[in-house]
Each structure stands twice: as C-alpha cells, then as structure tokens.
C-alpha angles and dihedrals in degrees: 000000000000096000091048086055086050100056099043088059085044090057093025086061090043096053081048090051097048087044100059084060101176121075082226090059092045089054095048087037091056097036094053091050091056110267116134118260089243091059102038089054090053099051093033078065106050125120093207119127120262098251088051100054089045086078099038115120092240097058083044087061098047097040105038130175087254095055089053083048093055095044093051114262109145120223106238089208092052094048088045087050098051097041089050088042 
C-alpha cells in the first residue's frame, strides 16, 4: 500500500505540474506555495521531463503530503490502516 500511495502523489504532483504550462505559471505557482523566488525561477525554468520533476525535492516542498491531505486526497495506507485496526 505504501508504494501504491507513493506512486499516486507522485502522479498526482506531475498532472499539477503539467497543468501550470507556462514557465510564468510555474514561477507565481511555486512562489505562492512557499518556495523562495530563487528557487522557483530555477525549477520554473527546467527542462527536465514531467515525471522527473514530480520527485524532485522542490515539488515535494511545495506539494507536500500535508497539503494532499488538506485538499482531500485520502492515504491509501492510513485508510488501510484504520479499516484492518
């Protein structure tokens, strides 16, 4: 289950990402979530391919676990957890 969790964030950050298409979007996107402006320019810039930046440590940042959780993804492993228990 864990992996399986794993792997939907991981999606999950790479739809948001091709979603925000314009490297401005990106910039604003990033800045808003609380990464600093250095860093958002850099990685609003990168070349690298969608999957890739989903697990960067950036996107991790800015996307975080908690913030999935707020929105209203559930965790397949909690919810695992509390239905066996």
């Amino acid at each position: 289950m864990q992996q399986l969790d794993e792997w939907t964030r991981r999606r999950i950050r790479m739809v948001t990402w091709k979603r925000w298409k314009r490297v401005r979007t990106r910039f604003e996107n990033l800045k808003r979530l609380g990464v600093s402006e250095e860093q958002a320019w850099m990685w609003a810039n990168t070349r690298n391919g969608y999957w890739r930046i989903a697990n960067s440590p950036i996107l991790h940042l800015a996307l975080s676990n908690e913030r999935f959780r707020r929105m209203g993804y559930l965790s397949f492993s909690d919810y695992y957890s509390s239905v066996k228990a």
